[in-house]
C-alpha positions in Angstrom: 73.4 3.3 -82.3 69.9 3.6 -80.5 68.4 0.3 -82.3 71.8 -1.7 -81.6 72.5 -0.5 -78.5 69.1 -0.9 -77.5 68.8 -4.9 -78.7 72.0 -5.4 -76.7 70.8 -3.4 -73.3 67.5 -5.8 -73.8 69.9 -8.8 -74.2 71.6 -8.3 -71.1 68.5 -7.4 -69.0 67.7 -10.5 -69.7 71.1 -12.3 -68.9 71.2 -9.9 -65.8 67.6 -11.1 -64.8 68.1 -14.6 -65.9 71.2 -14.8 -63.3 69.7 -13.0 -60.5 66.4 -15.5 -60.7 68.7 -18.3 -60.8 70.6 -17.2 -57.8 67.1 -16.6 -56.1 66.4 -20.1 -57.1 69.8 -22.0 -55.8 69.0 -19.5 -52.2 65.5 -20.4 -51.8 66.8 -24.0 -52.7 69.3 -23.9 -50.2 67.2 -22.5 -47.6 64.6 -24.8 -48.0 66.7 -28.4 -47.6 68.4 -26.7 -44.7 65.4 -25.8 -43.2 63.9 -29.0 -43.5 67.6 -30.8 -42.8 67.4 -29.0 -39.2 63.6 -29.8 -38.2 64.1 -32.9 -39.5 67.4 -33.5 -37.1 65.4 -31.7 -34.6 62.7 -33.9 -34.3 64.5 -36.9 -34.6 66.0 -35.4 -31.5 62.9 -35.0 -29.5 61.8 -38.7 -30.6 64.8 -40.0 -29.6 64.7 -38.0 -25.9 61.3 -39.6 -26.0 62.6 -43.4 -26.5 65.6 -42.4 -24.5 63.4 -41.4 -21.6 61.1 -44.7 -21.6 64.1 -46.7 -21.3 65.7 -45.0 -18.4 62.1 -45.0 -16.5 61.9 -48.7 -16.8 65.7 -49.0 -15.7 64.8 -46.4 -13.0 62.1 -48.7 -11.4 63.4 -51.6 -12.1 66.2 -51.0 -10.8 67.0 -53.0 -7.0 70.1 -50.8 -6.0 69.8 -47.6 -5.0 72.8 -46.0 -6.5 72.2 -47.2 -9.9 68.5 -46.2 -9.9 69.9 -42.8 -8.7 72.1 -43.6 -12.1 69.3 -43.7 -14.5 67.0 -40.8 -12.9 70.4 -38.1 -13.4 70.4 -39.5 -17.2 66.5 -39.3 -17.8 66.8 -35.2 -16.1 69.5 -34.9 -18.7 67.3 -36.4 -21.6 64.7 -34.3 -20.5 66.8 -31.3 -20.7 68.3 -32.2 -23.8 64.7 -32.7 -25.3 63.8 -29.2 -24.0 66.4 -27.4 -25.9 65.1 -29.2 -29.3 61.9 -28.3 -28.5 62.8 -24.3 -28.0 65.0 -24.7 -31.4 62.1 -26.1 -33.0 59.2 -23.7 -32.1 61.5 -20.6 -33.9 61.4 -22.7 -37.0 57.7 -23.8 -37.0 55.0 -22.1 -39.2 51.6 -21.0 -38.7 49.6 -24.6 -39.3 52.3 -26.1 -37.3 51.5 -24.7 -34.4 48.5 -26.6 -32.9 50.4 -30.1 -33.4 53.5 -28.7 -31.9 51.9 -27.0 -29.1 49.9 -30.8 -28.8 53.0 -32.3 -28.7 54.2 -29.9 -26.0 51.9 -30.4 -23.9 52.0 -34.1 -23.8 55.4 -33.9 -22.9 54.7 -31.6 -20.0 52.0 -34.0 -19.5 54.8 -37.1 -19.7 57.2 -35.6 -17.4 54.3 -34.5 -14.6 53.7 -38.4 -14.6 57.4 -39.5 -13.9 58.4 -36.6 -11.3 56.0 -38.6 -8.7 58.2 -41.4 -9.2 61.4 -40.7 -8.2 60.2 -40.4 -4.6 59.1 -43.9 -4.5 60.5 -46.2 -2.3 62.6 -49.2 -3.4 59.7 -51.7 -2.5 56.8 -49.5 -4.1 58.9 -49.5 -7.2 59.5 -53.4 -7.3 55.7 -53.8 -6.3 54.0 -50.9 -8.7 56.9 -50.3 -11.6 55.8 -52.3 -14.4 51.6 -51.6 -13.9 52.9 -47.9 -14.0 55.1 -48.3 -17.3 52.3 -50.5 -18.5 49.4 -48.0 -18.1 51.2 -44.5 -17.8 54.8 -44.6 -19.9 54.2 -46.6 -22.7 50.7 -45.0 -23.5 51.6 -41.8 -23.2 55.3 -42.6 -25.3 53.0 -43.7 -28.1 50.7 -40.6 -28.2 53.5 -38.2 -28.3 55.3 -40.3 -31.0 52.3 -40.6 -32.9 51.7 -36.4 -32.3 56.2 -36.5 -33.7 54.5 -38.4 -36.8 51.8 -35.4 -38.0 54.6 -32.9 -37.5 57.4 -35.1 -39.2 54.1 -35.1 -42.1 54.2 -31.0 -41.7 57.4 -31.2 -42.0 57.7 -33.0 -45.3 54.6 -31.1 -46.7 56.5 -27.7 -45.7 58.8 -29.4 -48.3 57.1 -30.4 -51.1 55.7 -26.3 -50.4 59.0 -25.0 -51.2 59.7 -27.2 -54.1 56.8 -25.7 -55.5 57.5 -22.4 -54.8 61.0 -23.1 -56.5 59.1 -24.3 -59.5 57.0 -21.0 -59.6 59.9 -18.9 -59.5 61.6 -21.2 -62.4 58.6 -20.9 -64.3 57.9 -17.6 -64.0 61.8 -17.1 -65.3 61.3 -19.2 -68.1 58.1 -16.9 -68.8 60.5 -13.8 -68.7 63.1 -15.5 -71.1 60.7 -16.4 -73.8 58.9 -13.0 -73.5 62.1 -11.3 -73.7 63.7 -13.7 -76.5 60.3 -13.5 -78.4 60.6 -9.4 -78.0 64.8 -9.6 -78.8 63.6 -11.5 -82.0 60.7 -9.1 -82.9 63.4 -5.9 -82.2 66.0 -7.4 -84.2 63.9 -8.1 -87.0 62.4 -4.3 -87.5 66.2 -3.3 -86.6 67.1 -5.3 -89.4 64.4 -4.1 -91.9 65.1 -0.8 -90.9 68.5 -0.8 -91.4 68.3 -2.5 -94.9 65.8 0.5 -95.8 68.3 2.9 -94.6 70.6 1.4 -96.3 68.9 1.3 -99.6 67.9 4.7 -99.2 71.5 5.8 -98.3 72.4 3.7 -101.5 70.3 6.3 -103.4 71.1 8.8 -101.7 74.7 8.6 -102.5 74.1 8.0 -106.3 72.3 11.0 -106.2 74.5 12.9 -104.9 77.2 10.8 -107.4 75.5 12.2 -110.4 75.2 15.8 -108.9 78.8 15.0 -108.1 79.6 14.3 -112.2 77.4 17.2 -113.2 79.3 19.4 -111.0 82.8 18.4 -112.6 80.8 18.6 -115.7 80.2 21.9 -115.1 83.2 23.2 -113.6 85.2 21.6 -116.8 83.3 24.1 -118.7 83.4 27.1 -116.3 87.1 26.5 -116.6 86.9 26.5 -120.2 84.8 29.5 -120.1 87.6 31.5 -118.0 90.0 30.2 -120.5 87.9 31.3 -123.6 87.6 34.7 -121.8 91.4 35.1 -121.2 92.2 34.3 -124.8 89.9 36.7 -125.8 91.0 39.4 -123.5 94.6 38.4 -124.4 93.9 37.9 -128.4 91.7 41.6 -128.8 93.2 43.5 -126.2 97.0 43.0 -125.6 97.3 41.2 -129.3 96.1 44.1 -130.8 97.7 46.5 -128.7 101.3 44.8 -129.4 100.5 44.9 -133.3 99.8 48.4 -132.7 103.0 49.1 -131.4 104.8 47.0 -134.2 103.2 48.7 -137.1 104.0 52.4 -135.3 107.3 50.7 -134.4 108.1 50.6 -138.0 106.8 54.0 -138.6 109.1 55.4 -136.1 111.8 53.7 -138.2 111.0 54.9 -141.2 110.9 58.5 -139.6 113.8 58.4 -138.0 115.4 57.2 -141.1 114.0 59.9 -142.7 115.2 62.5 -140.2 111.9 64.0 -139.1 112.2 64.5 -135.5 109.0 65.4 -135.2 107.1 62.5 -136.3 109.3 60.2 -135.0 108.6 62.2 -131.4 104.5 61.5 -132.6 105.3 57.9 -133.2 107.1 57.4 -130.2 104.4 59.1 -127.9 101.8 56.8 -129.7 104.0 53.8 -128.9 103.9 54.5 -125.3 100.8 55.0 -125.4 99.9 51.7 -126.7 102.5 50.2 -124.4 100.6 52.0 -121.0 97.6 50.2 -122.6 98.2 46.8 -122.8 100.3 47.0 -119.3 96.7 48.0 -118.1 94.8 45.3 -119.6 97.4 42.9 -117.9 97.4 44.3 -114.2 93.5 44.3 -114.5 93.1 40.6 -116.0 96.4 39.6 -113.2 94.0 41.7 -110.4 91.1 39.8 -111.8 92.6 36.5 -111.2 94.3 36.9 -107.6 94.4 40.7 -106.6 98.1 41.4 -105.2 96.8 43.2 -102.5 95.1 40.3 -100.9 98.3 39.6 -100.1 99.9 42.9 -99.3 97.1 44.6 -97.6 94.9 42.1 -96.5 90.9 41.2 -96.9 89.3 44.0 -96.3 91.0 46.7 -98.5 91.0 44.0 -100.9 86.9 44.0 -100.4 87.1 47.7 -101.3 89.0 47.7 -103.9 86.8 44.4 -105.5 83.5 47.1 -104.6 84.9 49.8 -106.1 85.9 48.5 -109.5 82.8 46.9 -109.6 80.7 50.3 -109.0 83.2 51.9 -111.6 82.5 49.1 -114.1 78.6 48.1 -113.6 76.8 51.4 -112.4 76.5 49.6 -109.2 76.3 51.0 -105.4 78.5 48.4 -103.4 79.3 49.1 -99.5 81.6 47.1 -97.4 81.3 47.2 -94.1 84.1 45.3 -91.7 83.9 44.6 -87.6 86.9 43.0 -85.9 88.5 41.5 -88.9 92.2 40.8 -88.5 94.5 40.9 -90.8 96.1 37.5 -89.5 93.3 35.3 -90.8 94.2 32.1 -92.7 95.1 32.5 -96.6 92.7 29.7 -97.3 89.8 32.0 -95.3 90.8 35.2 -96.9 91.0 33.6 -100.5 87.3 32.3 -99.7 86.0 35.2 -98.5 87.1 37.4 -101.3 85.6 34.6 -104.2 82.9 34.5 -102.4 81.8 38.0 -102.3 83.9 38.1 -106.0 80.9 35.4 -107.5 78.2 37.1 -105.3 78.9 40.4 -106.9 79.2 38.9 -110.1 75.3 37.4 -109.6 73.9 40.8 -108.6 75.2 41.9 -111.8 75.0 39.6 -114.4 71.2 38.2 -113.1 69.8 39.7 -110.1 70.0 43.5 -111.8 70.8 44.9 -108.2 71.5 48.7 -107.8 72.6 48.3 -104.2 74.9 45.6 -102.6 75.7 45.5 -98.9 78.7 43.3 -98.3 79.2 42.9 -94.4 82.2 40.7 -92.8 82.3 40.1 -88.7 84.9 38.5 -87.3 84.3 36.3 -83.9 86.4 34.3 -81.5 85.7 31.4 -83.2 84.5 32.0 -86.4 84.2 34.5 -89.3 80.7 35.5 -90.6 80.0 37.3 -93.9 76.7 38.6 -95.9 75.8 39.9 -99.0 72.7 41.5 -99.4 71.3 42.6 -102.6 67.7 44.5 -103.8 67.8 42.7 -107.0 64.9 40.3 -108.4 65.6 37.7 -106.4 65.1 34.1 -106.8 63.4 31.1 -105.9 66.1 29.7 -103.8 64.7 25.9 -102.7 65.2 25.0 -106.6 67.2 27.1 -108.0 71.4 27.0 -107.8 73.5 28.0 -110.3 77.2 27.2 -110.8 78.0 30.0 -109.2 76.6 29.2 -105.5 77.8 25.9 -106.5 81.4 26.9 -106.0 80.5 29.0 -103.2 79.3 25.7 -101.3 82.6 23.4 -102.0 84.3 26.3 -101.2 82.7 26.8 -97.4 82.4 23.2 -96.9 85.9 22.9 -97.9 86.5 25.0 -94.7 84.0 23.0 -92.3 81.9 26.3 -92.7 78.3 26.6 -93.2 76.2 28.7 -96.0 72.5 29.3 -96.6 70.8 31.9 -99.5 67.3 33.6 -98.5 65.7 35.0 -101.3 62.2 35.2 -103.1 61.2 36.7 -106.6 61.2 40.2 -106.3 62.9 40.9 -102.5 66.2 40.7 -103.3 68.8 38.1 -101.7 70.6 37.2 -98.3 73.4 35.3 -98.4 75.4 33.8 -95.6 78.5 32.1 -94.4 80.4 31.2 -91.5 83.7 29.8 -91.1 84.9 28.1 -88.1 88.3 29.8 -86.9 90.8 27.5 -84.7 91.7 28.9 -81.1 95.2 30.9 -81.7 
């Protein structure tokens, strides 16, 4: 999840930051040709005012009637105005090595109209005797300065351009930069995410047909253990109850022949060894049924069934078992109680039968959410990293069964700890 999810966030930083630098791009784009689109119009605008104005001086003082002259000095005040205004718009837009043409170019037109305002107090005759030596020497002069001054800022201008189609290169270059870096390091990811994950896979591979053979050594062994118990019920059945039954058909017949005979007495003997015999064997079949699922697991519950599983062992073995119980209810799962008592059933069978303990501690708590049990033993202990028998074995698929956990702590000569917990479902 880390090395996927990882090669996917990287993938979409880079669509994310490919999309944002784009957008930046089409702006600054965009900002740029409508910059440039309004100084252009701008200036235009003042060149034309200029052109404009020219044309109405010459009309102005040319002019013979007075109330057309008056005509074409109203239109070159509003030309002038008009030309104003641009040049206001204009100097918000200008930058900083604009500056000395534009403020050039403004003062030649302050210069311009400082001429022209003399003239429109001229008489009719001083305008038809001096008009075309003053558009001669003053207007057209000047109106070629200031356009040529209009021509270095209309070069600004276009330079101003070619300064933000660079820039817009820059930032599209330095994109294209980021997009091969992070393609080149997307690649690089995805190729050690791709030899990691065959590696884990391979290992998993091995993993699982290790744990596949463990698997068939298991059922293996379980197969046997099986026909182990079965040997051992046979056995118990064939020596114990078979022999007890023939007993009680040879004195059978001997009570027969006795009561045939009509000696009460020894047919009283023969029936007293009978039941005797009988008491026997229905012994050795509650013990073998107790051995196999003890009725009072289900009648009583865990814990006396604990006690009684302790004290048939300390009867049987020479063994000092305790069982100590906290909070344990008697409305536990079967499956839980069943593990419990096998549990501590194959654990007491180990102290036994290979640890050669003399005292067992058996200790089941009972929590809100699960149930805890240990066994502890002072027997010879194992190495417990390498060594499990069949035994702990079953204990294992039995607690895993349950989702629970289990762990043995032993060493040679200190005895063992064993542990488990079951997880218990909210009630």
């Amino acid at each position: 999840m880390a090395g996927f999810g990882g090669l996917l966030a990287l993938m979409a930083f880079a669509e994310i930051d490919g999309v944002r630098a784009l957008r930046e791009i089409r702006n600054s784009n965009d900002q740029i040709r409508e910059e440039f689109l309004m100084r252009t119009r701008l200036l235009e605008r003042i060149r034309g005012d200029v052109y404009v104005s020219g044309t109405y001086v010459r009309d102005y003082l040319l002019e013979p009637e007075a109330g057309k002259a008056e005509g074409h000095r109203y239109s070159l005040l509003e030309t002038r105005h008009d030309m104003e205004e641009a040049l206001a718009q204009y100097r918000g837009l200008i930058k900083a090595r604009e500056r000395q043409p534009f403020e050039d170019l403004t003062a030649a037109l302050a210069g311009y109209w400082s001429v022209l305002e003399p003239v429109f107090d001229w008489t009719p005759e001083k305008r038809r005797r001096d008009g075309f030596l003053f558009l001669r020497d003053e207007v057209f002069k000047r109106r070629m300065a200031m356009l040529g001054i209009a021509d270095q800022i209309r070069a600004l201008n276009e330079a101003q351009l070619n300064e933000g189609k660079l820039r817009v290169e820059q930032t599209f270059s330095g994109l294209r930069q980021r997009l091969t870096a992070t393609l080149g390091l997307t690649i690089g990811l995805g190729l050690l995410l791709a030899a990691f994950s065959i590696w884990r896979i391979l290992g998993l591979e091995a993993e699982e047909a290790r744990h596949f053979r463990e698997i068939q050594q298991l059922s293996i062994r379980l197969v046997e253990a099986q026909e182990d118990e079965r040997r051992s019920i046979s056995r118990e059945l064939h020596d114990e109850v078979g022999q007890s039954l023939t007993g009680v058909l040879v004195e059978m017949a001997n009570l027969s022949t006795s009561i045939r005979a009509g000696d009460a007495a020894a047919a009283a003997a023969k029936a007293d060894e009978v039941k005797k015999l009988v008491e026997s064997s229905i012994g050795v079949v509650r013990n073998m049924a107790l051995l196999l699922r003890p009725a009072m697991l289900d009648d009583l519950g865990l814990v006396p069934a604990l006690e009684w599983q302790a004290r048939e062992v300390s009867k049987r073995c020479g063994v000092w078992v305790k069982v100590s119980a906290a909070n344990v209810s008697e409305q536990l799962p079967e499956e839980h109680k069943t593990c419990v008592y096998r549990v501590v059933q194959e654990a007491l069978h180990n102290c036994v039968q290979h640890a050669g303990a003399h005292n067992v501690t058996v200790a089941v708590k009972q929590e809100p959410a699960r149930l805890l049990l240990m066994v502890r033993d002072d027997g010879k202990g194992f190495d417990s990293s390498h060594e499990k028998g069949m035994g702990l074995l079953g204990i294992e698929e039995r607690v895993s069964h349950l989702g629970g956990t289990f762990a043995v702590e032993s060493q040679p000569g200190k005895g063992a700890l064993l542990r488990v917990s079951l997880p218990l479902e909210a009630r």
